[in-house]
C-alpha positions in Angstrom: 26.6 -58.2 47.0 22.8 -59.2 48.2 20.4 -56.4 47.2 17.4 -55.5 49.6 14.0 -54.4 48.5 11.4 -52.5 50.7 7.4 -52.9 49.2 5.8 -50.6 51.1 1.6 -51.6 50.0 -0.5 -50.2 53.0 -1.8 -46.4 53.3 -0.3 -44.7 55.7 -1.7 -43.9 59.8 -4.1 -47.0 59.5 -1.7 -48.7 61.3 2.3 -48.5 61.9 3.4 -50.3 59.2 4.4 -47.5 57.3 6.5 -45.9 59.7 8.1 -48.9 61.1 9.1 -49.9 57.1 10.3 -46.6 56.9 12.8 -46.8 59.9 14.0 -49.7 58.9 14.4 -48.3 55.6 16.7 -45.7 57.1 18.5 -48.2 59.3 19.4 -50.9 56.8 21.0 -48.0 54.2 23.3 -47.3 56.7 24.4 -51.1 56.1 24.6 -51.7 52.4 24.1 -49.2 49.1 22.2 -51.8 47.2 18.8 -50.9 48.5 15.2 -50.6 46.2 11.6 -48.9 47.5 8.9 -49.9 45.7 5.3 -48.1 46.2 2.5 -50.4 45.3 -1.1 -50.6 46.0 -2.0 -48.4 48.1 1.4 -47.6 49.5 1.2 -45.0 46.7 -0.5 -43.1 49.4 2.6 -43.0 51.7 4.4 -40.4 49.2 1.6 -37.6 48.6 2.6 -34.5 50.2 0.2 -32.4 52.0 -1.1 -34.5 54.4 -2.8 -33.8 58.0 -1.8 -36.7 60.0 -2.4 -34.7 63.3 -6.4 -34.8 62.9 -6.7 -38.6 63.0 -4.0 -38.1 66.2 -1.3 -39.9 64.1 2.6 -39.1 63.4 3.8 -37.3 61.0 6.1 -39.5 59.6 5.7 -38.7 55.2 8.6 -35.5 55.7 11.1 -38.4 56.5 10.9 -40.1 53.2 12.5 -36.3 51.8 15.6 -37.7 53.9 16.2 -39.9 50.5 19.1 -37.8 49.5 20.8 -37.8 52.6 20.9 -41.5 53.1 21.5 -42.3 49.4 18.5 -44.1 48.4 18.3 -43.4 45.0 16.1 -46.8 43.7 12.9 -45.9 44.1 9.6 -47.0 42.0 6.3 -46.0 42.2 3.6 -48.8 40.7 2.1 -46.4 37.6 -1.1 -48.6 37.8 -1.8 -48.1 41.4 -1.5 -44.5 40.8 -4.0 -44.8 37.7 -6.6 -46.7 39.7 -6.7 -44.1 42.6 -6.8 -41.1 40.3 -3.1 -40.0 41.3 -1.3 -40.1 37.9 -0.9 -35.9 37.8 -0.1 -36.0 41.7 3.2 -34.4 43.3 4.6 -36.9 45.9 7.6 -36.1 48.4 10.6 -37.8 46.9 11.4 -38.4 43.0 10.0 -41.9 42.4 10.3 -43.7 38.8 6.7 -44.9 37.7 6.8 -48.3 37.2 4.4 -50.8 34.9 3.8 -53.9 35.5 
């Protein structure tokens, strides 16, 4: 069985990558079990809760990643670094991620 990783490294609303890697997320666990998420960088940003995407006239996609549960994606790191570096270590995010170090 192939496994499938998702690296999702940009902050989210600056531009659509977030949203689209999360849709396909979503899609692709439909197809196989054997998926991982991986936050680095400043993907770390992507999980904090609490944000206003509506005043920079952008989506509110980050309440979609709670949908974890329901489509069985249970692999999911966070890069402990990245958090340390932008001051996010004592941060709640919306889904249960394992901190990772490199």
């Amino acid at each position: 069985m192939k496994r499938i990783a998702f690296v999702f490294s940009t902050a989210p609303h600056g531009s659509a990558s977030g949203r689209e890697g999360l849709d396909a997320l979503l899609a692709t666990s439909a197809l196989t079990e054997a998926l991982g998420v991986f936050f680095i960088s400043d993907g770390v940003f992507q999980l904090l809760a609490g944000q206003k995407p509506d005043s920079v006239l952008a989506r509110d996609y980050i309440a979609t990643f709670k949908l974890f549960d329901l489509y069985d994606i249970d692999q999911c790191w966070i890069c402990a670094a990245s958090l340390r570096e932008r001051g996010l270590e004592n941060v709640n995010f919306v889904v249960d991620a394992r901190r990772l170090n490199p």
